[in-house]
C-alpha positions as CSV (number, residue, x, y, z in Angstrom):
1,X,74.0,90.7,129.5
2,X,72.8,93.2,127.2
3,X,71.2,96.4,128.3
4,X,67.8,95.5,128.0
5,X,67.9,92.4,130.1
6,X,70.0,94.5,132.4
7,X,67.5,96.9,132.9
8,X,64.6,93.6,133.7
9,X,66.4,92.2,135.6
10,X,66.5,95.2,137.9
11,X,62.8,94.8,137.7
12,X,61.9,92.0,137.6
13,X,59.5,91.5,140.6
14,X,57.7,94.3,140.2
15,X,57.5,93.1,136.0
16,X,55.7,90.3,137.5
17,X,52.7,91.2,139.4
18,X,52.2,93.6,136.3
19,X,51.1,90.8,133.9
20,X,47.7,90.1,133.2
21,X,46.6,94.1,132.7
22,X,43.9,95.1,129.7
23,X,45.0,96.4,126.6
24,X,42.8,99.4,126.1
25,X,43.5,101.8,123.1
26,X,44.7,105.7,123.8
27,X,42.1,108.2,124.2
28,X,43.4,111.6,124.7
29,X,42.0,115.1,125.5
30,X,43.3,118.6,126.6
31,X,42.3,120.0,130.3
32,X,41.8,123.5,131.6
33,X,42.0,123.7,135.4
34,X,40.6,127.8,136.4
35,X,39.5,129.1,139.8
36,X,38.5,132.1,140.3
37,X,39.7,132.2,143.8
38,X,43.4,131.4,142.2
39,X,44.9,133.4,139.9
40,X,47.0,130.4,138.6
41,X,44.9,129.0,135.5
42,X,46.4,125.3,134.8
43,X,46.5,123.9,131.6
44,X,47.7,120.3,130.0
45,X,46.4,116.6,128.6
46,X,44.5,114.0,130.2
47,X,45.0,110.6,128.4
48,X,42.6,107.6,129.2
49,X,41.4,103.7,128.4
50,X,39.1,103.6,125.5
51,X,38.1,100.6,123.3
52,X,37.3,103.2,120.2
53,X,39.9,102.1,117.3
54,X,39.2,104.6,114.9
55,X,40.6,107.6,114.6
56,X,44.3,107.0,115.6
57,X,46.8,109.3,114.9
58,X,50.5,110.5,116.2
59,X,49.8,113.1,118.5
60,X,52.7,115.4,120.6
61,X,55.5,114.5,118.1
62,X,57.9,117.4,116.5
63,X,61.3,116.4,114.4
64,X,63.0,116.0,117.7
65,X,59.9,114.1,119.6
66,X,58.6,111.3,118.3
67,X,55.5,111.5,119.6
68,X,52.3,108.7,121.3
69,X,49.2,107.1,118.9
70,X,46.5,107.9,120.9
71,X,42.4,109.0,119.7
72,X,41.8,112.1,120.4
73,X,38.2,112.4,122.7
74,X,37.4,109.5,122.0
75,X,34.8,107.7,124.7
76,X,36.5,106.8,127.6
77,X,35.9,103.0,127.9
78,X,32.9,101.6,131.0
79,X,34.1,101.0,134.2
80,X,36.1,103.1,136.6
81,X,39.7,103.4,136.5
82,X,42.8,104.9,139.2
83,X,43.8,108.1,138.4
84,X,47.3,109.4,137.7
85,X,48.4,113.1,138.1
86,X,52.3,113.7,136.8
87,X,54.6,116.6,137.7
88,X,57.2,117.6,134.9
89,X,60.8,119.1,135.8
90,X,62.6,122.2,135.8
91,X,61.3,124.0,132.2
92,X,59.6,121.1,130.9
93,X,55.7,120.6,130.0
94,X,53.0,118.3,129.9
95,X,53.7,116.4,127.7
96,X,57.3,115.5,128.6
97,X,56.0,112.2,130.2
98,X,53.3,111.4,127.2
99,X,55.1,108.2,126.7
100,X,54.4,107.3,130.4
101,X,50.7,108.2,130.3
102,X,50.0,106.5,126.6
103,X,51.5,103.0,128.4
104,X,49.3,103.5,131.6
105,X,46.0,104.6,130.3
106,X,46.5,101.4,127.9
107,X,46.4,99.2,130.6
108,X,43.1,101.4,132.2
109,X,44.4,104.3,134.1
110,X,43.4,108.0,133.8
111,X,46.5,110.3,133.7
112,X,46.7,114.2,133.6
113,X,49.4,116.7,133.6
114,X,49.6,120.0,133.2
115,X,52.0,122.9,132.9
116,X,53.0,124.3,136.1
117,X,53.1,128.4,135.8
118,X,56.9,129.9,136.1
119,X,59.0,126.7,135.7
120,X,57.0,125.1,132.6
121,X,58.4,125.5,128.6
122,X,56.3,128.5,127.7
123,X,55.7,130.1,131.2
124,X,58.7,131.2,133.2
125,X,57.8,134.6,135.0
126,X,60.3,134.5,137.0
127,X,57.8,135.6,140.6
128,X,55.8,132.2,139.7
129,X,59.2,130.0,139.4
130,X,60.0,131.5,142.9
131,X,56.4,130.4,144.3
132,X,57.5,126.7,144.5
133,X,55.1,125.7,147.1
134,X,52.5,126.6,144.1
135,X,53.7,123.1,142.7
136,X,52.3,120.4,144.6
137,X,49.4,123.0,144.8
138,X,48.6,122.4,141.2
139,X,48.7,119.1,141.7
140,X,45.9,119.4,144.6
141,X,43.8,121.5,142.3
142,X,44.3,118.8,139.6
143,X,42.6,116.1,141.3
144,X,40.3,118.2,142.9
145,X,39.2,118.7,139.1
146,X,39.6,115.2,138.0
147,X,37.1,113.9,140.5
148,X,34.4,117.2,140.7
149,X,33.9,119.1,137.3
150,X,36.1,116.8,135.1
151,X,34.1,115.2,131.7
152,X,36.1,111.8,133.2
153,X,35.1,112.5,137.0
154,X,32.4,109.7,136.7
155,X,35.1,107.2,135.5
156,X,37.8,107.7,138.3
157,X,37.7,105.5,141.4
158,X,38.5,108.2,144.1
159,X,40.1,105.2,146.4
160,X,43.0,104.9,143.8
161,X,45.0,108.1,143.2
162,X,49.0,108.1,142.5
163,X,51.2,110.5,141.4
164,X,54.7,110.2,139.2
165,X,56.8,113.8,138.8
166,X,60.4,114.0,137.3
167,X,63.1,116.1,138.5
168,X,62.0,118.9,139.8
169,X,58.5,117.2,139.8
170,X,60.5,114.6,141.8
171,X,60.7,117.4,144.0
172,X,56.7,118.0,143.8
173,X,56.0,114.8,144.5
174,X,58.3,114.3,148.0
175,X,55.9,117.8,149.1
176,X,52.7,115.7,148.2
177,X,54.1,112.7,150.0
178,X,54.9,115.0,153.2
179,X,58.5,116.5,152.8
180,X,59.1,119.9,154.4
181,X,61.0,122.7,153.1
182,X,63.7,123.3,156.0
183,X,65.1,126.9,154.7
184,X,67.9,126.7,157.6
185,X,69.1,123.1,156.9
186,X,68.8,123.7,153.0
187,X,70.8,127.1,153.4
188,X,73.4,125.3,155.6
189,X,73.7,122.7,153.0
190,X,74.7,125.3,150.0
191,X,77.2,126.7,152.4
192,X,79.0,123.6,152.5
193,X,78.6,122.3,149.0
194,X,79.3,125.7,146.8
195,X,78.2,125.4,143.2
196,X,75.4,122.6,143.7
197,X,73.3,122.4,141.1
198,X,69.5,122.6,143.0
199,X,71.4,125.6,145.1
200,X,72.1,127.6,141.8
201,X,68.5,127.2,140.7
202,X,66.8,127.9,143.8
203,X,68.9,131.0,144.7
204,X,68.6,132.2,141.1
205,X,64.7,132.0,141.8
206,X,64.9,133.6,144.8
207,X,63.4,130.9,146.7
208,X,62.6,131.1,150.2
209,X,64.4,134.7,150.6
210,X,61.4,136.5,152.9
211,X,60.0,135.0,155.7
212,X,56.7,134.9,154.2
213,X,58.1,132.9,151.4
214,X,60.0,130.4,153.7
215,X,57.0,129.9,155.9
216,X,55.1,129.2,152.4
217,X,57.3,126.6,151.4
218,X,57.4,124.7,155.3
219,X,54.2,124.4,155.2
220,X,52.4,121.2,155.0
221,X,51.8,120.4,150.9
222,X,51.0,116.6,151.8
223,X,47.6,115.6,150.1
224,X,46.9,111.9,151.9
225,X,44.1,111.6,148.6
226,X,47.7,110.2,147.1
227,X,48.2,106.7,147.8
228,X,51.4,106.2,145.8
229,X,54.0,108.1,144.6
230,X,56.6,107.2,141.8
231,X,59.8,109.6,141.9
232,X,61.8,109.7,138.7
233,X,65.8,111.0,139.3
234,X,64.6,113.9,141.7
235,X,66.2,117.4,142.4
236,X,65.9,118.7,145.5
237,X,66.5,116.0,148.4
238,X,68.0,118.7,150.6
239,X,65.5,121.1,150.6
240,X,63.3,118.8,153.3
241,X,63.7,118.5,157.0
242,X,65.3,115.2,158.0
243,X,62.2,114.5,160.1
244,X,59.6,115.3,157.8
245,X,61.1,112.9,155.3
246,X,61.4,110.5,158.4
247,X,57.5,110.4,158.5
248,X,56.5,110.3,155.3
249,X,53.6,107.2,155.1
250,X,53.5,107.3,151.3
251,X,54.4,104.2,149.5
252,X,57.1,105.5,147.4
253,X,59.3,103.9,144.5
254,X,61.9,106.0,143.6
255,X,64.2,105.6,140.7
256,X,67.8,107.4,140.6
257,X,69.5,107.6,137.1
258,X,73.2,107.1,137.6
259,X,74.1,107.3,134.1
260,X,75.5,110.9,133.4
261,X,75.9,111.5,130.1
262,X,76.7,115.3,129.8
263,X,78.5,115.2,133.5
264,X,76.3,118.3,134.5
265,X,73.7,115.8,136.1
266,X,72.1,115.3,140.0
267,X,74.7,113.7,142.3
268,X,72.8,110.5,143.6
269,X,74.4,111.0,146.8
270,X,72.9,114.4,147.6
271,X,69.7,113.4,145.8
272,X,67.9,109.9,145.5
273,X,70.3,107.8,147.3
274,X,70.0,110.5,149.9
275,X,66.3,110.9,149.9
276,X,65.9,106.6,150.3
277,X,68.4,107.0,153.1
278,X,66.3,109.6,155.2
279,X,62.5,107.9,154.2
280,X,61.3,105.2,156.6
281,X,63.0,101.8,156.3
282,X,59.2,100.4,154.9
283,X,57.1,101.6,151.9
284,X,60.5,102.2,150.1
285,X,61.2,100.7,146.6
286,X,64.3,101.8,145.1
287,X,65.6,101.4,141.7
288,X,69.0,102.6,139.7
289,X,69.4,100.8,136.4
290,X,73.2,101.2,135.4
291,X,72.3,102.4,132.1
292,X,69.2,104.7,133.4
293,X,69.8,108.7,132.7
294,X,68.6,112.2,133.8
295,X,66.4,112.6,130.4
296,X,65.6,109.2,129.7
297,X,62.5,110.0,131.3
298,X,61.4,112.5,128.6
299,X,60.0,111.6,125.3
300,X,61.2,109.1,122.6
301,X,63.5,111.0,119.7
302,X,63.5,110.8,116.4
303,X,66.3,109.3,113.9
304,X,66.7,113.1,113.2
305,X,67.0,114.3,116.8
306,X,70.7,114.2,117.1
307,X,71.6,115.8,113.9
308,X,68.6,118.7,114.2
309,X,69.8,119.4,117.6
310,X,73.7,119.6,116.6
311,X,72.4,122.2,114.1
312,X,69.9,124.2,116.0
313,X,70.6,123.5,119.9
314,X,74.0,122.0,120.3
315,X,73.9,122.6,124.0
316,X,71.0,120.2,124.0
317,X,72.5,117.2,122.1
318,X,72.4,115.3,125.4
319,X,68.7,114.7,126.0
320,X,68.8,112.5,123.0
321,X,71.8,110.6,123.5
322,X,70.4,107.1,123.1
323,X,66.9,108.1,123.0
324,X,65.8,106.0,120.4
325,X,65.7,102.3,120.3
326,X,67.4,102.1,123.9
327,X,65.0,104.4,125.3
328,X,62.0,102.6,124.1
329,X,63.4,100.1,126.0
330,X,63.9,101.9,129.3
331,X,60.3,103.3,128.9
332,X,58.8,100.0,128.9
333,X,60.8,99.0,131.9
334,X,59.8,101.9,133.7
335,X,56.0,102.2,133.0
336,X,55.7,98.5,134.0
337,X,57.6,99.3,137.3
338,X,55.2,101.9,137.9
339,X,52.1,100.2,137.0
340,X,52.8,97.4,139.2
341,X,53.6,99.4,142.3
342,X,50.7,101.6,141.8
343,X,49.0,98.4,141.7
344,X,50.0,96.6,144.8
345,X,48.9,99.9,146.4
């Protein structure tokens, strides 16, 4: 069987109720999320359903990144459409799951992102990247912006919110859903498992080292406005209590990417595997495509990628391993799977 039928049939009855969904066009604007009351300005994209055709063009592409055709603020189409928010990993941005967002507002959902402060591309002051519980924050703030003071707030059904975060979004997302940072557990964990990866990044952050930080990051982060969460090859499974993940109520399909190209990737068994083992036995869909890896779920690369990257970043060659034609694939796999759970939601 060759990969791509691999990977569908993996999916295939999600794929199913899926079928049927309007084809809308791209429409794509930036966002600025300030409050006064938070000294944490956000910033990012919202991409929604329009039936404008003019105007496309290739928007969020570099010579490593190929980029999404979407219209730039064009009118968002009549009729009111679920809202995604998306959470991007450890020193990523916005637009890391553009591919994602292009394929669901074409089938008439609303989906923002936006650069979270100390662990984004261009932002990484190092007291922000320690202020984790800030994360799912942003994400609170985002919909809170979506549905108030937004230009699209009229166009969202509130009823039908969902969130999707990668990596150390993954991590985001498991807060929203109701995870609770267990400092205790977590630092017992590192004990036993020296040179972990989440334990290296966490301790060089500092997180959780005062007990005003550690009561900051148990606290509750859940926002119940969420009625579905997609989690894409998370980091940070160990961080929650055993009972908090226990609870959580959240629908939740979670992918785990078993394919490690570089061998420097999350260990399933401390991460997703983990996470599906300690979440309620109901409201669970769990996915690991043989083929699936870490940075599959970052943008399409260019026929250039590999060779630019060997030039400029050779420690970076990995994130385009495959991540062309076989990634295209994987992304339409994925962005059906996620549009049909969010669906039977």
């Amino acid at each position: 069987m060759n990969r791509f039928l691999q990977i569908a049939a993996v999916c295939a009855s999600l794929l199913a109720s899926s079928a049927g969904a309007q084809d809308y066009q791209t429409g794509l604007a930036g966002l600025k999320v300030v409050d006064p009351h938070v000294g944490r300005p956000l910033a990012g994209y919202v991409w929604y359903p329009t039936t404008a055709t003019a105007g496309v063009a290739t928007h969020h592409a570099n010579p490593v990144w190929a980029g999404i055709e979407a219209i730039e603020d064009a009118a968002i189409a009549e009729g009111r459409f679920p809202l995604v928010v998306l959470s991007h990993g450890m020193y990523g941005n916005a637009m890391n799951q553009s591919w994602l967002a292009s394929r669901l507002a074409r089938m008439g959902y609303v989906v923002a992102a936006v650069n979270h402060p100390g662990t984004s591309t261009w932002a990484r002051d190092a007291d922000d990247a320690r202020r984790l519980w800030e994360r799912p924050r942003d994400l609170s703030r985002l919909i809170d912006y979506m549905l108030s003071t937004s230009a699209h707030a009229g166009s969202i059904d509130p009823d039908r919110i969902f969130m999707a975060g990668h990596s150390l979004g993954g991590f985001t997302a498991v807060a929203l859903a109701g995870g609770r940072y267990d400092g205790e557990a977590f630092d017992g964990f590192c004990g036993d498992h020296p040179g972990e990866l989440v334990c290296g990044i966490f301790d060089g952050w500092n997180v959780g080292k005062t007990p005003e930080d550690r009561a900051e990051m148990a606290a509750d982060l859940s926002d119940p406005r969420i009625r579905g969460i997609a989690v894409f090859d998370l980091g940070g499974t160990q961080t929650f209590s055993r009972s908090s993940l226990g609870q959580i109520k959240t629908p939740l399909l979670v992918f785990g990417a078993p394919e490690d190209i570089d061998g420097s990737g999350l260990d399933l068994d401390v991460e997703s595997r983990a996470l599906v083992a300690a979440l309620p036995k109901t409201g669970v869909t769990y996915l690991e495509p043989a083929d699936l890896a870490h940075f599959d779920f970052l943008g399409e690369c260019t026929a250039n990628a590999i060779a630019i990257l060997k030039d400029e970043e050779p420690d970076d060659v990995f994130v385009c391993v495959d991540g062309t034609d076989d990634r295209r694939a994987l992304h339409d796999m994925i962005a059906d799977a996620v549009a049909a759970f969010f669906a039977g939601q």
